[in-house]
C-alpha positions in Angstrom: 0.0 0.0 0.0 1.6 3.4 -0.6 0.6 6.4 0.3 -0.7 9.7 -2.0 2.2 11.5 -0.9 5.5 11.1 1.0 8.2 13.1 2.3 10.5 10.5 2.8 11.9 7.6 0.2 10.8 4.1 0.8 13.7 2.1 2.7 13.9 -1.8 1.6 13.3 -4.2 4.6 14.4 -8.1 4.7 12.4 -10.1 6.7 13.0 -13.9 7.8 9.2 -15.7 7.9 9.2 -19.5 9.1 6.8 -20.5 6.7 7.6 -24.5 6.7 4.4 -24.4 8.3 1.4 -24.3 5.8 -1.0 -22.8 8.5 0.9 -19.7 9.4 -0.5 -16.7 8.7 1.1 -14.5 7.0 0.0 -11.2 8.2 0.3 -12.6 11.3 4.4 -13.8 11.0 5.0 -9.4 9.6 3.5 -8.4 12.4 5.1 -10.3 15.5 8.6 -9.7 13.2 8.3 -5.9 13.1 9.2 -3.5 15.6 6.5 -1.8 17.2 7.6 2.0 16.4 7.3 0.8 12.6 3.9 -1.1 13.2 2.5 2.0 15.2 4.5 5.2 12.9 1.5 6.9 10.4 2.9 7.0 7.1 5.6 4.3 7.0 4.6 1.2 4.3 6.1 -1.7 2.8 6.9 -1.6 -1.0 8.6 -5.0 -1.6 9.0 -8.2 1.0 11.4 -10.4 0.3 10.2 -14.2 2.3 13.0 -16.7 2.4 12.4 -19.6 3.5 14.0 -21.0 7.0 14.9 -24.5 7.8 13.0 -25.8 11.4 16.3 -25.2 13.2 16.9 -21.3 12.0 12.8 -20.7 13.0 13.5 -22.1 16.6 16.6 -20.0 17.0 14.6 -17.0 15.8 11.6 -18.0 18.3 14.0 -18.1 21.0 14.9 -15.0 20.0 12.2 -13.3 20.3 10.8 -14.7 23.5 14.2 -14.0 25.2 13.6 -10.4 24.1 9.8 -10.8 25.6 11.1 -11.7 28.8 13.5 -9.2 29.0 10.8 -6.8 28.8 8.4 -8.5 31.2 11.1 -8.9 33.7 12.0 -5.0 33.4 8.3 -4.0 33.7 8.5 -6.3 37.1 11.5 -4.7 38.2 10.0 -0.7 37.7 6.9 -1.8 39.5 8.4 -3.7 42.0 9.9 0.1 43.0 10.6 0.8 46.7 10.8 -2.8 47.1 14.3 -2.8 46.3 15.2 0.2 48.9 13.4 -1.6 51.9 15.4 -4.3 51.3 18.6 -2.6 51.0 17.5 -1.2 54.0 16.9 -4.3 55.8 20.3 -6.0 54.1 22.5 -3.2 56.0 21.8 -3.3 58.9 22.4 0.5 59.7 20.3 3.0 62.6 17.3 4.7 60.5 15.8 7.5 61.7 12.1 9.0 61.4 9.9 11.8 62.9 7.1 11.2 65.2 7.4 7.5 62.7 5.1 5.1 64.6 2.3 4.9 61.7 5.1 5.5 59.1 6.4 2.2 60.7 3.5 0.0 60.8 2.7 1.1 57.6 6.4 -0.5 56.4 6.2 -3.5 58.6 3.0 -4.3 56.9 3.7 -3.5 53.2 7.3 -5.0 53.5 7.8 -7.1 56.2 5.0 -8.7 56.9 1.1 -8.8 57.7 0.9 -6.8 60.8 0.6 -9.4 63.9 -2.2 -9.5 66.3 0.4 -10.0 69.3 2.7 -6.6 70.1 5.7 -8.6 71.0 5.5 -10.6 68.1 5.6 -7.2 66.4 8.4 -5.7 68.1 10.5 -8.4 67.2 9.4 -8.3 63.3 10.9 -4.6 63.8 13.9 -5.4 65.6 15.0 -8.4 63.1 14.5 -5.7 60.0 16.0 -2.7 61.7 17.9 -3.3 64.6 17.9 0.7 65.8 15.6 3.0 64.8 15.3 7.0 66.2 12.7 9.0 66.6 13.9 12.8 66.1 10.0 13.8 67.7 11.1 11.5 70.6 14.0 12.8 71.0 13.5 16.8 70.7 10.7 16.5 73.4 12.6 14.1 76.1 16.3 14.2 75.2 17.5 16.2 78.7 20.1 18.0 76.6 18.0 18.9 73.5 14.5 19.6 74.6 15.1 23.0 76.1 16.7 23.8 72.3 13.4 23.3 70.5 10.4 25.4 71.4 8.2 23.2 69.3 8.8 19.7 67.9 7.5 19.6 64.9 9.5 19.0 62.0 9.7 21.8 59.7 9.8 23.8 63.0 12.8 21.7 64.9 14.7 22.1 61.5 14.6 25.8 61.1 15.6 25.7 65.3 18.9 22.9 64.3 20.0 25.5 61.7 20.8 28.3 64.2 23.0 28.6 67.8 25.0 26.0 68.9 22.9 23.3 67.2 23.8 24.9 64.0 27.7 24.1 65.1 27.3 20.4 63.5 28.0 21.0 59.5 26.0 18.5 57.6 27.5 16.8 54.3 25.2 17.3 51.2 25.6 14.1 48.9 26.6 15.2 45.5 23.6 15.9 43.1 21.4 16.4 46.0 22.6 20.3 46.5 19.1 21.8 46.0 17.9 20.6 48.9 19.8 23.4 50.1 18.5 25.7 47.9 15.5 28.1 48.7 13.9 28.6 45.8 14.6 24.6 44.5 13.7 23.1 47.8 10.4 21.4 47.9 9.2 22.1 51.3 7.6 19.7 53.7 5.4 17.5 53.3 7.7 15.7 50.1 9.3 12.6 51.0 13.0 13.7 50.0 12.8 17.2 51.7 11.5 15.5 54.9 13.8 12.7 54.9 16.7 15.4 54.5 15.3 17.4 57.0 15.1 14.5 59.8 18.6 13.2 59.1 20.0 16.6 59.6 17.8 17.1 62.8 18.8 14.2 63.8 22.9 14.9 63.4 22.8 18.1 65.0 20.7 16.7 68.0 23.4 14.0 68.1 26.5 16.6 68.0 24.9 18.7 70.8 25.0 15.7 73.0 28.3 14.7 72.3 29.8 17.9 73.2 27.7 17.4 76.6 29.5 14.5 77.0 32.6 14.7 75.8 35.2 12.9 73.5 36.0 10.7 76.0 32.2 9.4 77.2 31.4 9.4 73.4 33.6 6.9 72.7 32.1 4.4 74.8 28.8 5.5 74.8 27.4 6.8 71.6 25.3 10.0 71.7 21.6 9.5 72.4 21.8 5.4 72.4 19.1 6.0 75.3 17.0 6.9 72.7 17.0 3.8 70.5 14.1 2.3 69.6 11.8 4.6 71.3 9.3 5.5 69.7 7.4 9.1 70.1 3.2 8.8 71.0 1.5 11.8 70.1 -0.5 13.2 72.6 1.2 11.1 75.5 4.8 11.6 77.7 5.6 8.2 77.5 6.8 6.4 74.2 6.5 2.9 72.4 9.3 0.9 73.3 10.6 -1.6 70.7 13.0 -3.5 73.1 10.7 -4.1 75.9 9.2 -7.4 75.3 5.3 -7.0 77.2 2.0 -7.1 75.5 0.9 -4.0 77.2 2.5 -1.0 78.0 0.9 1.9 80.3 1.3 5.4 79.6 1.5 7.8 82.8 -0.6 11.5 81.8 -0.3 13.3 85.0 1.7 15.8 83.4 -0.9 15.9 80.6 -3.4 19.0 80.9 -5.8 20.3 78.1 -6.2 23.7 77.8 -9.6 25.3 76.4 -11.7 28.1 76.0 -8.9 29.7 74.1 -11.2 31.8 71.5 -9.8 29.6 68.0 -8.3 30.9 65.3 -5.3 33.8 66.1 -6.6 34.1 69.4 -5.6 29.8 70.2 -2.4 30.5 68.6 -1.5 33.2 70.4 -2.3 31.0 73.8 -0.3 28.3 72.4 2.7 30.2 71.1 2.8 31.7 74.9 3.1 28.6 76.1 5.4 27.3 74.1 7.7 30.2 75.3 7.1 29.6 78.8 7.4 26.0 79.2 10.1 25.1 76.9 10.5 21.5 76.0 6.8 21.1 76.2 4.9 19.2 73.8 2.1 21.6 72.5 -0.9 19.9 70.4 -4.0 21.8 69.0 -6.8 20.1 69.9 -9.9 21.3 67.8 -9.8 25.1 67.2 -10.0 26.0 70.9 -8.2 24.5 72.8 -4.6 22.6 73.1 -2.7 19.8 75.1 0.2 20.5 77.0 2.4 17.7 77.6 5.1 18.8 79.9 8.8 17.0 79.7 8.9 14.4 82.3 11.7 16.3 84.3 9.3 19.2 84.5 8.4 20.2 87.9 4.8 22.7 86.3 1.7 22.3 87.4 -1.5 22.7 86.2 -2.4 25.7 87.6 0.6 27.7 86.4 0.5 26.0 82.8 -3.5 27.6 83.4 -2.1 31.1 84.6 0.3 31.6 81.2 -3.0 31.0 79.1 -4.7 33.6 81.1 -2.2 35.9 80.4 -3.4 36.0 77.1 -7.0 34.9 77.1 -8.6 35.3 80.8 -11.8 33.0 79.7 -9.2 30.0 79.4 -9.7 27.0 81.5 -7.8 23.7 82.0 -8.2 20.2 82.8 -6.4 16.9 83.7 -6.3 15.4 80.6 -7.0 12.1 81.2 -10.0 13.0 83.2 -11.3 14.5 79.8 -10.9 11.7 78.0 -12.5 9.6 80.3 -15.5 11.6 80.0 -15.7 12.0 76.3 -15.0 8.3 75.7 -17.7 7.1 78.4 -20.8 5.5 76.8 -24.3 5.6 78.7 -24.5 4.1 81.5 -20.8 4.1 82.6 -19.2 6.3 86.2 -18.9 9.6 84.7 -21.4 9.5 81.5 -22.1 13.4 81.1 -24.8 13.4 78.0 -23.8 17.2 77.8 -19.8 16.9 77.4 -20.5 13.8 75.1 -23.0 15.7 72.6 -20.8 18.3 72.4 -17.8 15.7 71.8 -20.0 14.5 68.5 -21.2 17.9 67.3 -17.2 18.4 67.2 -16.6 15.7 65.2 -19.1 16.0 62.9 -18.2 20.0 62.1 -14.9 18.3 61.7 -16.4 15.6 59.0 -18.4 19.2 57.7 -21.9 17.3 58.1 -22.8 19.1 61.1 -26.0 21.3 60.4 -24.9 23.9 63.0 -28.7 23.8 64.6 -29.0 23.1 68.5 -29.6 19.4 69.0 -31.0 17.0 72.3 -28.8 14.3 74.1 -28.4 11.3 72.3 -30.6 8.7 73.6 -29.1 6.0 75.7 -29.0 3.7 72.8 -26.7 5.3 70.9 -23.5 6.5 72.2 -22.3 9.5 70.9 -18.9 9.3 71.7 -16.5 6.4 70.6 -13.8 5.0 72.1 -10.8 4.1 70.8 -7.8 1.8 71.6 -4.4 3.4 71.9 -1.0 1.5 71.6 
C-alpha cells in the first residue's frame, strides 16, 4: 500500500518468515517480526517483501529470540513496579540505625507492606521490627525528652525543629550534602515539607545536630564508649502522650502515665488559640504543644518538668482570661464514656460528637438534644 504523498523515500526491509508451516499466517508472521515503532508510525509502508524460507532449526533459534527479548521486557516491567521494594530491602540488608519523625504509623505502615502482615500479638511485632531494623530513632522522641535537646526546640515539629537545628549552637554540627542532592539546600529549588526527600533530609540533619549537641555534653571521651543519644533507640514518640513505644521491651501492654498531661480550652480559636499556644510554648520550653480542635490545646510537659496545672493555666490567662484547664486524662474519660458508665455526662459527650461531625463538615450547626441511651455519641478508641 503506498501512500498519496511522501516526504520520505521508501527504505527496503528483509524479513526472515518461518513458513515450513502451511497454516501460518502470513500477516500474522510481519506483524510479531516488526518492531513496534514501525507497526504503530503513520505513514511508514512496505513496497517489496522479500520471504526466504527457513529451515526448522533457523525458525526455533529465531523464536527463541524473540521470546528472550519478551522476557527481558516483562522482567523490566517487574523490576520498575516492583519500585521501593528494592530500597526496603537494601535497608533491611544493611543493617544501619534509621531515623524517622514522630514514625510510629510510618512504621507500621512498612512493617505491613514489606515485612510482613501486621501481627495480632505486640511482642511478636516488636520483634518483626527489631529483626528488620535493629535501631531506629525518633527525632520527635528525642527533641521533646532528650534532657540535653529539649530545652533547644520550642516546638517539635518537624519543619519547626529544622529551622531551630540551623541556628546557635545546634547549627555548630556541619552536615554533608551528597553530591547531586545540592538543591535541597536551595530556597527557591527546595520542595518544602510534606515531600518525601525534603522530609527525609530534613530529619537526618535534625537528627545529626541533636546527636552533636549531646556529644559535646559528653565529651570525647564518654562518646567513645557511649554513643550519643543510644538511650533513645528504639523509642518510639506517642503523640499526645509523655511516655513512648518501646521496641525492646518485650510485654503485650504497656501503660502510659498522663499526670503531666493538661488540656487547655476556652482559648477563642483561630489567632486568638495561637497566640495561647505560642505563649506557652515560650514559657514552658520542652513542652509538647498539640492543637486540639480550634480552641483548645494539650500541654504535655517534659517528664523532668516540675509545672503544674495551675501555672500552665495562669500563662494562658495571660493571654485569654476565659481559658480554663483540665487533667487530661479525666477528659478523656469523660468523652469516651458511653451511657450508663461512672462519669457519662450526656452534655460533654454531645458536644464531643457535634465536634466531630463540624470536623467531617456534616454538622448542620442547629442546636440538637442528648443522644438517647442507645446510641453513644462518643467512641472510644484503643491506643497502643
Amino acid at each position: 500500500k503506498l501512500p498519496a504523498k511522501r516526504s520520505q523515500p521508501l527504505q527496503a526491509k528483509r524479513f526472515r518468515c518461518p513458513t515450513f508451516n502451511p497454516s501460518v499466517d502470513l500477516a500474522h508472521c510481519i506483524r510479531d517480526i516488526l518492531p513496534e515503532s514501525s507497526q504503530e508510525s503513520e505513514g511508514e509502508y512496505l513496497r517489496d517483501l522479500v520471504l526466504t524460507r527457513l529451515g526448522r532449526e533457523a525458525c526455533e533459534e529465531h523464536r527463541a529470540a524473540k521470546d528472550a527479548e519478551r522476557n527481558a521486557r516483562e522482567l523490566a516491567e517487574i523490576d520498575t513496579a516492583v519500585g521501593f521494594r528494592h530500597v526496603v530491602d537494601a535497608m533491611i540488608a544493611a543493617q544501619k540505625p534509621i531515623v524517622g519523625h514522630n514514625c510510629a504509623v510510618d512504621l507500621l505502615h512498612l512493617v505491613d507492606k514489606f515485612v510482613s502482615p501486621l501481627p495480632s500479638s505486640v511482642v511478636t511485632f516488636k520483634h518483626l521490627v527489631r529483626e528488620s531494623f535493629p535501631q531506629i530513632y525518633d527525632t520527635k522522641r528525642i527533641t521533646a525528652a532528650a534532657p540535653s535537646i529539649h530545652a533547644l526546640f520550642p516546638a517539635t515539629g518537624l519543619s519547626a525543629a529544622y529551622e531551630q537545628s540551623c541556628t546557635g549552637v545546634l547549627a555548630s554540627t556541619h552536615v554533608h550534602i551528597a553530591q547531586g542532592f545540592s538543591q535541597l539546600l536551595d530556597v527557591e529549588t527546595a520542595t518544602g515539607a510534606h515531600d518525601a526527600a525534603y522530609d527525609a533530609f530534613m530529619t537526618g540533619t535534625l537528627f545529626a545536630r541533636a546527636r552533636g549537641v549531646e556529644a559535646a555534653r559528653q565529651g570525647a571521651d564518654a562518646a567513645a564508649t557511649s554513643p550519643p543519644l543510644a538511650s533513645f533507640a528504639n523509642k518510639i514518640n506517642l503523640m499526645r502522650s509523655d511516655g513512648c513505644f518501646d521496641l525492646a521491651v518485650d510485654i503485650e501492654s504497656q501503660r502510659v502515665g498522663r499526670s503531666t498531661r493538661i488540656r487547655v480550652y476556652e482559648l477563642g480559636g483561630g489567632e486568638a488559640t495561637d497566640a495561647v499556644v505560642a505563649a506557652l510554648r515560650a514559657r514552658f520550653s520542652g513542652a509538647q504543644i498539640d492543637w486540639l480542635g480550634d480552641s483548645a490545646c494539650v500541654v504535655t510537659l517534659p517528664e523532668d518538668s516540675s509545672a503544674t496545672s495551675d501555672e500552665v493555666l495562669a500563662a494562658a490567662q495571660t493571654v485569654r482570661e476565659s481559658a480554663l484547664a483540665e487533667d487530661y486524662a479525666s477528659y478523656v474519660r469523660r468523652i469516651t464514656a458511653l451511657p450508663g458508665d461512672p462519669g457519662w455526662d450526656a452534655g460533654s459527650a454531645g458536644g464531643a460528637e457535634r465536634s466531630r461531625k463540624r470536623r467531617r463538615g456534616d454538622d448542620d450547626g442547629g442546636a440538637r438534644s442528648a443522644p438517647s441511651g442507645d446510641e453513644p455519641s462518643a467512641r472510644t478508641c484503643t491506643v497502643l
